[in-house]
C-alpha positions as CSV (number, residue, x, y, z in Angstrom):
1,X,-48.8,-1.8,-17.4
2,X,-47.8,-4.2,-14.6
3,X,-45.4,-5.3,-16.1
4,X,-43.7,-2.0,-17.4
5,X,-44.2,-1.0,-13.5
6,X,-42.1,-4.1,-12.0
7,X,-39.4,-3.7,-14.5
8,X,-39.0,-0.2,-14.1
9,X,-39.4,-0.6,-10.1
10,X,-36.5,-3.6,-9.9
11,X,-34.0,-0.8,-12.5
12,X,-34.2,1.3,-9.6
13,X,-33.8,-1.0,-6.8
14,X,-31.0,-2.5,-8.9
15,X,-29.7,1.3,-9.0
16,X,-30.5,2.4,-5.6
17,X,-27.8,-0.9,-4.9
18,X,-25.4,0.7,-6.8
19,X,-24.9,3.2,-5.7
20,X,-25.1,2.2,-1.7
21,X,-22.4,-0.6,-2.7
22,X,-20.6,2.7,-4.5
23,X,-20.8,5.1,-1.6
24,X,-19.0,1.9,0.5
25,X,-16.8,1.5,-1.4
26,X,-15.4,5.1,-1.5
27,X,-15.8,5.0,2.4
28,X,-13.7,1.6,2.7
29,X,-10.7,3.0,0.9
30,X,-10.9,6.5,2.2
31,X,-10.6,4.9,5.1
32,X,-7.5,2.5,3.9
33,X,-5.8,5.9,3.2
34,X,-6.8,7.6,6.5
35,X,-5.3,4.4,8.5
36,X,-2.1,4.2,6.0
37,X,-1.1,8.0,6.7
38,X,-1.8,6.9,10.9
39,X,0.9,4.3,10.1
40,X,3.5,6.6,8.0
41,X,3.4,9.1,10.9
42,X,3.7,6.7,13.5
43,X,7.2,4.6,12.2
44,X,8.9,7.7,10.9
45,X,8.2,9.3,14.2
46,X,10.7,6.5,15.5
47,X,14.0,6.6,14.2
48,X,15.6,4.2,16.4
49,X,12.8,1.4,15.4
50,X,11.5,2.4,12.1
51,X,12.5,2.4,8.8
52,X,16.2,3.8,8.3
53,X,16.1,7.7,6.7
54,X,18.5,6.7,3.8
55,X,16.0,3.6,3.1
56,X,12.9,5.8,3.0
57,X,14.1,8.2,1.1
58,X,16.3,5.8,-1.9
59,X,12.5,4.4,-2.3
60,X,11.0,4.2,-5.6
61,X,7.6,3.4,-4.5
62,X,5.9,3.0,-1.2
63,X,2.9,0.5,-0.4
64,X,1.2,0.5,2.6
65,X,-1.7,-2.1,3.8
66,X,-2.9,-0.8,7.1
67,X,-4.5,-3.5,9.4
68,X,-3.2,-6.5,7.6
69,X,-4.5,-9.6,9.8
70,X,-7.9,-7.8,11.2
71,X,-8.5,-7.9,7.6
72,X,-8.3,-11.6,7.5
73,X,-5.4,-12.4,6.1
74,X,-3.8,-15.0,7.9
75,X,-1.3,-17.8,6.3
76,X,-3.1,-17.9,2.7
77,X,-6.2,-17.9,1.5
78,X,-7.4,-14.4,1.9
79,X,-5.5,-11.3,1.7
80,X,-4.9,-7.4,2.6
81,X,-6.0,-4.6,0.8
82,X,-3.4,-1.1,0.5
83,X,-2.7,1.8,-1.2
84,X,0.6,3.1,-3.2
85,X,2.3,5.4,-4.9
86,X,5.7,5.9,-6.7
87,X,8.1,9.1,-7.5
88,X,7.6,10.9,-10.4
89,X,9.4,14.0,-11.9
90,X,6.9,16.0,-10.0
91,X,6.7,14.5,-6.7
92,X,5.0,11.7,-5.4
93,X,2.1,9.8,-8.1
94,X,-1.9,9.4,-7.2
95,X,-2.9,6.9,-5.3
96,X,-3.0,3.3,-6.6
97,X,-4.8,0.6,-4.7
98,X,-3.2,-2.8,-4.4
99,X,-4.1,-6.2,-3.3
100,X,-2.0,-8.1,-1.5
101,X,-2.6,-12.0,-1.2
102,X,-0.3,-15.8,-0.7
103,X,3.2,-16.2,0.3
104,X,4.4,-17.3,3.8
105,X,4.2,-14.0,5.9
106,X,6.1,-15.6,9.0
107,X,2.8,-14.1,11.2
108,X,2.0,-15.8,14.1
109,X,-1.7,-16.7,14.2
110,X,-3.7,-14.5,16.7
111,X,-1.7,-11.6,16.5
112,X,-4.0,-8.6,15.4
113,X,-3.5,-5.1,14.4
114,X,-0.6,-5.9,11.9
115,X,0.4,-3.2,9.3
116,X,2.8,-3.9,6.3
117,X,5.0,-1.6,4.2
118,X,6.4,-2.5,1.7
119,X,9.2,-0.3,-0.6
120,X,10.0,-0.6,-4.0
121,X,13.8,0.3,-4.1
122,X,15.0,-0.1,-7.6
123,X,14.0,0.2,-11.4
124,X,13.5,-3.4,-11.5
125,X,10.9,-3.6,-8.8
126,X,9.0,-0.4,-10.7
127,X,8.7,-1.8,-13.7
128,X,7.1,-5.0,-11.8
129,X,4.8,-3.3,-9.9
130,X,3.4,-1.3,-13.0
131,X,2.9,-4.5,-14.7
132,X,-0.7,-4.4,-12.4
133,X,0.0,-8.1,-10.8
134,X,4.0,-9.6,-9.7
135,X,4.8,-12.2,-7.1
136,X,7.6,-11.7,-4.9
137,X,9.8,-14.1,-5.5
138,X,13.3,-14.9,-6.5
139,X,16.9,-14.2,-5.0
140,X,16.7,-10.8,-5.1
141,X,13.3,-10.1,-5.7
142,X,12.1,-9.4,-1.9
143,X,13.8,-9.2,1.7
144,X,13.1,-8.0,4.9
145,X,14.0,-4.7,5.1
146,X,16.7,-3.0,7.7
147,X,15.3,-1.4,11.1
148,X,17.1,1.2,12.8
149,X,18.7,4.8,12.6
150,X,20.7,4.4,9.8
151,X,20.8,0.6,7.5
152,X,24.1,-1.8,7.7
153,X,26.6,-0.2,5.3
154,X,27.2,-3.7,4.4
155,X,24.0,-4.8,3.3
156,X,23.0,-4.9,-0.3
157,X,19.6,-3.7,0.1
158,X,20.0,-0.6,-2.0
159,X,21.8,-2.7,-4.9
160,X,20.5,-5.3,-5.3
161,X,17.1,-6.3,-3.7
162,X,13.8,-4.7,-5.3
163,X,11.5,-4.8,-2.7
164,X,11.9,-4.2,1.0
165,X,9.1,-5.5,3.3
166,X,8.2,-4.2,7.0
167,X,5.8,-5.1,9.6
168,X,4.5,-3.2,12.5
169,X,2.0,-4.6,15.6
170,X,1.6,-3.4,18.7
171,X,4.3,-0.3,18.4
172,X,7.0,-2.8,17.2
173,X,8.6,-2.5,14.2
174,X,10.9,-4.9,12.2
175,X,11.5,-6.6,8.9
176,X,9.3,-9.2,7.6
177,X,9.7,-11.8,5.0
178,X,7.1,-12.1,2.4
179,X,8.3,-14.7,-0.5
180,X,5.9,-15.8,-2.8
181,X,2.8,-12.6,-1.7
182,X,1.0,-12.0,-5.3
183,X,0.4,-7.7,-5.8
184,X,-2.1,-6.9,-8.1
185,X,-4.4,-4.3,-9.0
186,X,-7.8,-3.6,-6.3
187,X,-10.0,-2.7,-9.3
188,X,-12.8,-2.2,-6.9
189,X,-11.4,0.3,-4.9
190,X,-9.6,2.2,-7.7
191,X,-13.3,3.1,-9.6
192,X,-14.7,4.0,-6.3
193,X,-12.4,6.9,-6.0
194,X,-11.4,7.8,-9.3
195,X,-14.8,7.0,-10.7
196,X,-14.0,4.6,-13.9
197,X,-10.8,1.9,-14.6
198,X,-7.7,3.0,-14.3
199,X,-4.5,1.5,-14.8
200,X,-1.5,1.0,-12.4
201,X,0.9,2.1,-15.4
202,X,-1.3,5.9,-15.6
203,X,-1.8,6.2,-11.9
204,X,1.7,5.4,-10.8
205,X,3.7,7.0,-13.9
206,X,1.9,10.5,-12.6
207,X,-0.3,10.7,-15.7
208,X,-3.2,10.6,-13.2
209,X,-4.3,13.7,-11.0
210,X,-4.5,13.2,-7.3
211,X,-8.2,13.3,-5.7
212,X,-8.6,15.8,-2.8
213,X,-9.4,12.4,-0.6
214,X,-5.8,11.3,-1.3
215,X,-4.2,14.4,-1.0
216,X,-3.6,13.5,2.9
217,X,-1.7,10.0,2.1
218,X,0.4,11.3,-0.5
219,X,1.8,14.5,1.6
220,X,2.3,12.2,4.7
221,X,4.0,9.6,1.9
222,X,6.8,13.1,0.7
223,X,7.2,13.9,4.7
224,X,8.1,10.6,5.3
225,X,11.8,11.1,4.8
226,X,11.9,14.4,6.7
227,X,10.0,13.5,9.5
228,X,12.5,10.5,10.0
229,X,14.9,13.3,9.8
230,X,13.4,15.8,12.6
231,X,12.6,12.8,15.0
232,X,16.7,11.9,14.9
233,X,17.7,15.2,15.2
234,X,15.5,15.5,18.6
């Protein structure tokens, strides 16, 4: 009887930590999504010193990891958790939540408060990204993206390069080289919101329906282009 009692007691202990581990989880990446919509606003709001309209809007995908050094990644080693999305013939996709880890990130150490985007321009770069894990890397494969009003007429970054990176701390915003970052798939956060595995091919191919917790990233991520476009008119 004893011994029924203990294994039944530690089943729901071991429950009691699933769920807890669960409910933070969900918190964690609502969170992520809450911080990634704060950053969206705040560089379309900019024209001058945020992402050029034409840029934003040519974008395939967007991926956004808010808070990139506080959450430990400096110089290798550890890495940055985000959220993204990509276009569909409906609008914008479901969340997908990405990991984001190696490469040299051109970060000085001690600077805090760092936020990446990064935009998948091309077919190329989607069909990469759906794979669930792809390192930038290559000529061609990643670059720095423009900054400013409107980007240089005579850069290629709308032919040729798949991925377009940006940093922003401290209210400035600019181009930021990330050769050799791994993205992959954040497992983790992706069954704490959508409640089972999913993959990056259904979630970003808009086979998956948005969660009510999302619905605030992905309407800041399809006013992105306007609001670029209201801010230069003012």
């Amino acid at each position: 009887m004893k011994k029924t009692m203990s294994v039944v007691l530690m089943g729901f202990v071991g429950l009691l930590g699933t769920a807890a581990w669960a409910g933070s989880a969900q918190e964690d990446s609502v969170d992520r999504m809450d911080r990634s919509v704060n950053v969206l606003h705040e560089i379309m709001s900019t024209p001058d010193k945020g992402i050029p309209e034409e840029v934003m809007n040519g974008a395939k995908c967007i991926l956004v990891v808010p808070d990139l050094v506080k959450g430990g990644f400096v110089f290798g080693g550890k890495h940055g958790r985000g959220v993204a999305t990509c276009r569909t013939g409906h609008g914008w996709s479901a969340p997908a939540f990405v990991s984001v880890g190696g490469g040299s990130w051109g970060l000085q150490i001690g600077v805090e408060d760092v936020d990446l985007v990064m935009l998948v321009m091309n077919d190329h770069g989607f069909q990469h990204l759906l794979s669930s894990k792809f390192e930038l890397t290559g000529e061609g494969s990643v670059a720095a993206g423009p900054v400013g009003r409107h980007a240089s007429a005579g850069t290629d970054w709308k032919m040729n390069t798949e991925v377009l990176t940006y940093s922003r701390s401290k209210g400035v915003f600019a181009g930021l080289t990330l050769e050799g970052a791994v993205v992959q798939e954040d497992n983790d956060s992706t069954r704490a919101i959508y409640g089972k595995d999913m993959r990056f091919r259904t979630i970003l191919s808009g086979k998956a329906s948005t969660p009510k917790s999302a619905d605030a990233f992905v309407k800041a991520v399809s006013d992105a282009g306007q609001q670029s476009h209201i801010a230069e008119s003012k």
